[in-house]
C-alpha positions in Angstrom: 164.5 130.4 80.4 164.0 126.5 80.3 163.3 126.8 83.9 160.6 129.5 83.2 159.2 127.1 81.1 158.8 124.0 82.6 156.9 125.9 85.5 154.8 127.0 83.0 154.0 123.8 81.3 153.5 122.6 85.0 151.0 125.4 86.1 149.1 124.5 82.9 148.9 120.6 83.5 147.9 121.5 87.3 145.0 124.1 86.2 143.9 121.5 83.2 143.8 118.7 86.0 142.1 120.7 88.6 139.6 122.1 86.0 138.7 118.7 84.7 138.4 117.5 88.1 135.8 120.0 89.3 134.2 119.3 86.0 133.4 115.6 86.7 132.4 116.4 90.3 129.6 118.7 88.9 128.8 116.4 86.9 128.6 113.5 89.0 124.6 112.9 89.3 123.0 112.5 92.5 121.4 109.2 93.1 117.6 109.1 92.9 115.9 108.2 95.7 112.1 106.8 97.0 111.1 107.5 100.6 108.4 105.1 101.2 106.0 105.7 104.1 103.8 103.1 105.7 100.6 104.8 107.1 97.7 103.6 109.8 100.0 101.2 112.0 98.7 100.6 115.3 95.4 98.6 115.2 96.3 95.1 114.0 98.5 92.7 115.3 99.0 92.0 111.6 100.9 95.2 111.2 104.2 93.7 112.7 104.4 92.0 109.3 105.8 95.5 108.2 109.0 94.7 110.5 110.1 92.6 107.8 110.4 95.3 105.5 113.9 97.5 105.1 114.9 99.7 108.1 114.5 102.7 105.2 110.7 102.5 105.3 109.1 104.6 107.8 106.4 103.6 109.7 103.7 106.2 110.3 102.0 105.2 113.6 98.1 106.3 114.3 98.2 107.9 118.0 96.8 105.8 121.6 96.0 102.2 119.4 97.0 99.1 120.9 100.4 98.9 119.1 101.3 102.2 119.1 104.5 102.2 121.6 105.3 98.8 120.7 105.4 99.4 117.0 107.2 102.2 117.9 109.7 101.1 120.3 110.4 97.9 118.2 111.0 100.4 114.9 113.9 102.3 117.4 115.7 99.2 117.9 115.4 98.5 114.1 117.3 102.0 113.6 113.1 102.5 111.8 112.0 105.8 111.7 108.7 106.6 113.3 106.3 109.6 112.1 102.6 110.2 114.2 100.1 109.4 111.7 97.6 112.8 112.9 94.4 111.8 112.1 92.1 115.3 110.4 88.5 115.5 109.9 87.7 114.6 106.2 85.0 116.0 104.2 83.6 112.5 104.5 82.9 112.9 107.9 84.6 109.6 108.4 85.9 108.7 112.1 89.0 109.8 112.8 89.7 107.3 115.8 91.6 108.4 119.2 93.0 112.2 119.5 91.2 113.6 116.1 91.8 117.0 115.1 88.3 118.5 113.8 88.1 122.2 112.4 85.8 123.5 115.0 88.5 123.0 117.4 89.7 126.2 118.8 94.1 126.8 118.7 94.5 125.5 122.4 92.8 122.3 122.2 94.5 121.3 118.5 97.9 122.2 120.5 96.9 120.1 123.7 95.8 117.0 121.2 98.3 116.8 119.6 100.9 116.9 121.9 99.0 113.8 123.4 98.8 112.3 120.1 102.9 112.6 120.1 103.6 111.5 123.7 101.2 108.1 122.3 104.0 107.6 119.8 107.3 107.6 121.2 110.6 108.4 119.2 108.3 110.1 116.3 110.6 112.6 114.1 107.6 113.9 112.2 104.4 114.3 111.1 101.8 113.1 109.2 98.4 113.9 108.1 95.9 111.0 108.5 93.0 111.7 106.3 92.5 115.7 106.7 90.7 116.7 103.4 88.7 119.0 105.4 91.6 120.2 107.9 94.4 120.8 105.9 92.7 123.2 103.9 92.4 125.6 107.0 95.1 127.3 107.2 94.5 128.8 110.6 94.1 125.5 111.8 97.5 124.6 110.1 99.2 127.4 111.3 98.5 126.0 115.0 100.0 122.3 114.1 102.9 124.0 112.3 103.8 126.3 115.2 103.8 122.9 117.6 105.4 121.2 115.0 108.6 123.8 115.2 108.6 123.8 118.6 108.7 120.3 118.7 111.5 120.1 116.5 109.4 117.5 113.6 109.1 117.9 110.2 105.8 117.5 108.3 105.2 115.2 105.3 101.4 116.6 103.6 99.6 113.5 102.8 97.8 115.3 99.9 94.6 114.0 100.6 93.2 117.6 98.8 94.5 119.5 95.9 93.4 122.9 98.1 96.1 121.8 101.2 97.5 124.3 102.9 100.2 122.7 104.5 103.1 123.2 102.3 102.7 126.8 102.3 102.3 127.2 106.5 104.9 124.7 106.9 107.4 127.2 104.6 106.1 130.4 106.5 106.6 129.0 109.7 110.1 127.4 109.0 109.3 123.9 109.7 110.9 120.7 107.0 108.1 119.8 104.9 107.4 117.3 102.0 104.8 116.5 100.2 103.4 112.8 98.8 103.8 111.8 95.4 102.2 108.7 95.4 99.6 106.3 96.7 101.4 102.7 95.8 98.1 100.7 97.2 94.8 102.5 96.3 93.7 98.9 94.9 95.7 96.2 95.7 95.9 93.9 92.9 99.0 92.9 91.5 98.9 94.8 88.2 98.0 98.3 90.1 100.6 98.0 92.7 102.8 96.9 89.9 102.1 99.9 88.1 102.2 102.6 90.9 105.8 101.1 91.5 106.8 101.3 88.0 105.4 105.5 88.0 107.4 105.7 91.5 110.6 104.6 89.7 109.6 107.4 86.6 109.5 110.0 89.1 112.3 109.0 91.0 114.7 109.6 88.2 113.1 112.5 86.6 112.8 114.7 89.7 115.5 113.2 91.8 113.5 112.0 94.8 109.9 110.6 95.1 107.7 110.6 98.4 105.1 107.1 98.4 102.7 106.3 101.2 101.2 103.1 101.4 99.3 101.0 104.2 100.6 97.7 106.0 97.8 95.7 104.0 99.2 92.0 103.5 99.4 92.3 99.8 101.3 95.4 99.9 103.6 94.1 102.3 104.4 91.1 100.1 105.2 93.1 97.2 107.0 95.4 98.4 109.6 92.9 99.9 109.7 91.4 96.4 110.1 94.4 95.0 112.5 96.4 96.8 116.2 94.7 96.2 115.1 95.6 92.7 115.4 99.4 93.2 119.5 98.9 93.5 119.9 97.5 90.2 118.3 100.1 88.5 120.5 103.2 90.5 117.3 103.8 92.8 118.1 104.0 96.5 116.0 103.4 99.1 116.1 106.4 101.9 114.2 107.2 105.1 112.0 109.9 105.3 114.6 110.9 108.7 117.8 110.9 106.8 116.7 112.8 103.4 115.9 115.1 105.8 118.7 114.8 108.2 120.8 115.4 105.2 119.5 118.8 103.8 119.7 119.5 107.5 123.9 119.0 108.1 124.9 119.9 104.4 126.4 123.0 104.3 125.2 125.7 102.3 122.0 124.0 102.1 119.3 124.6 100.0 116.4 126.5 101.4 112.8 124.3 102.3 110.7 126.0 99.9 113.5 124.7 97.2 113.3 121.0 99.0 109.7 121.1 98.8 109.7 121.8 94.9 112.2 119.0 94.7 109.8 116.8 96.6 106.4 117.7 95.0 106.9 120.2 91.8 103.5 120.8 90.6 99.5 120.1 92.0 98.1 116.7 91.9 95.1 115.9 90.2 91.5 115.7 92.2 92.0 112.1 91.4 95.9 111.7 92.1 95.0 113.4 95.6 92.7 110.5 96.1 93.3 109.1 99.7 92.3 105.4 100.3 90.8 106.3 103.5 89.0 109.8 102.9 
C-alpha cells in the first residue's frame, strides 16, 4: 500500500513538473525584431559607407549601376544579404534608371528584364520594389514578377509606395515569401525625424512582434543608424536580416502559413501619407 503510494505521489510531482514546464515555454515571449533594409545602392561610391553598418542590414542593390556586383559581392563576404532593388514606373513618371519595368510592357519582356536585372546583382535572395506606385497596382503585371519570382526561388518585400498595391495579395496566391514595409526611417533627414521614425520602429517592434524599415545609404542616415543600433539590445530589440526571418519560417516545423507571416509583418493599410516613398 505504501509502495502504491509513493508512485503516486511521484506520478503527481512528475505531471506538476512537466505541466509547469510546458507552461513557461508557452509563455516564454519571442524576441521582437526590426529588419532594416537599405534601398538604391549602386550609383555612388559613397554607398560603401553602408559596409560599416551590421551584417543584419540588407542592402537592396538597383540593377546594371556601377557598384552593383561589387556592392554585392563585397556584402557575400560580409555574410550581408543582397535583395534587387526592381525599379516600377511611378505615377510621377519619374525615371526609373537601367532595366525599368513600365506597365505597357507585355508578360515576356517584364520576365526577360527582370531576369537581367537579377543576373546584374549577384547572390540577391529577394526582391524589391523600387518606386512602382503605378506598377504594383497591376496585378497582371504582378502576377508575371511573382511567377519569376517562384521560379527563381526569392521572396518579395512590397515597398508600399501605394496604399492600392497589389503585391501582397499575388505574392500569397502564387506561393512566394512576402513582406510588407512598415516604415520609411529617412523621408527627411534631420536628426529629430530620423530620431522619431526610430523611436515608432521600436513601438511597432514590440507590439507586433517584428517591424520591416527601408531607408537609403544617405550619409546622415548612415551615421545614425550606427549610433543607434547597439541600442536596440538593451531594450530586448534584435536586429535580424531580412534572409534569416525568412530563412526561419522556412525550416521551423509546422510553420505558419505566408498569408499569417504577412499579417505579422504588415497588419493593417498604411495611410496615403505613411505610403509616401522618398523617391515616387
Amino acid at each position: 500500500m505504501k509502495v502504491l503510494w509513493r508512485l503516486c505521489v511521484l506520478s503527481l510531482i512528475i505531471m506538476t513538473s512537466f505541466t509547469s514546464h510546458a507552461a513557461a515555454s508557452a509563455t516564454i515571449p519571442v524576441k521582437p525584431r526590426v529588419i532594416i533594409i537599405l534601398d538604391d545602392l549602386g550609383y555612388r561610391k559613397s554607398d560603401m559607407a553602408a559596409f560599416a553598418l551590421p551584417s543584419e542590414v540588407t542592402f537592396s542593390i538597383l540593377p546594371r549601376t556601377p557598384l552593383a556586383q561589387t556592392i554585392s559581392r563585397k556584402a557575400e563576404q560580409q555574410g550581408r544579404a543582397v535583395m534587387l532593388h526592381m525599379p516600377m514606373q511611378s505615377t510621377s513618371g519619374k525615371a526609373m534608371g537601367p532595366l525599368g519595368l513600365s506597365t505597357d510592357m507585355y508578360p515576356a519582356a517584364i520576365t526577360h528584364t527582370l531576369r537581367a536585372a537579377l543576373k546584374s546583382v549577384p547572390n540577391a535572395v529577394g526582391v524589391n520594389n523600387h518606386m512602382g506606385s503605378a506598377f504594383t497596382v497591376e496585378e497582371p503585371a504582378m502576377q508575371t514578377i511573382m511567377e519569376e519570382i517562384k521560379r527563381q526561388g526569392l521572396f518579395f518585400v512590397d515597398s508600399r509606395t501605394s496604399v492600392n498595391t497589389t503585391a501582397q495579395q499575388v505574392a500569397d496566391r502564387v506561393g512566394v515569401p512576402n513582406a510588407s514595409r512598415q516604415v520609411f526611417l529617412d523621408n527627411d533627414r534631420s536628426i529629430a525625424s530620423l530620431s522619431k521614425q526610430f523611436e515608432y520602429t521600436k513601438r511597432l517592434a514590440k507590439r507586433n512582434g517584428t517591424v520591416v524599415v527601408i531607408a537609403h545609404p544617405y550619409p546622415e542616415t548612415i551615421t545614425f543608424l550606427a549610433h543607434t543600433l547597439p541600442s536596440l539590445a538593451n531594450e530586448g530589440i534584435a536586429l535580424a536580416s531580412v534572409n534569416d526571418y525568412f530563412t526561419q519560417v522556412a525550416n521551423t516545423p509546422n510553420s505558419i502559413p505566408n498569408n499569417a507571416l504577412v499579417k505579422e509583418v504588415h497588419r493593417k493599410p498604411l495611410l496615403e501619407t505613411e505610403a509616401a516613398a522618398p523617391n515616387e
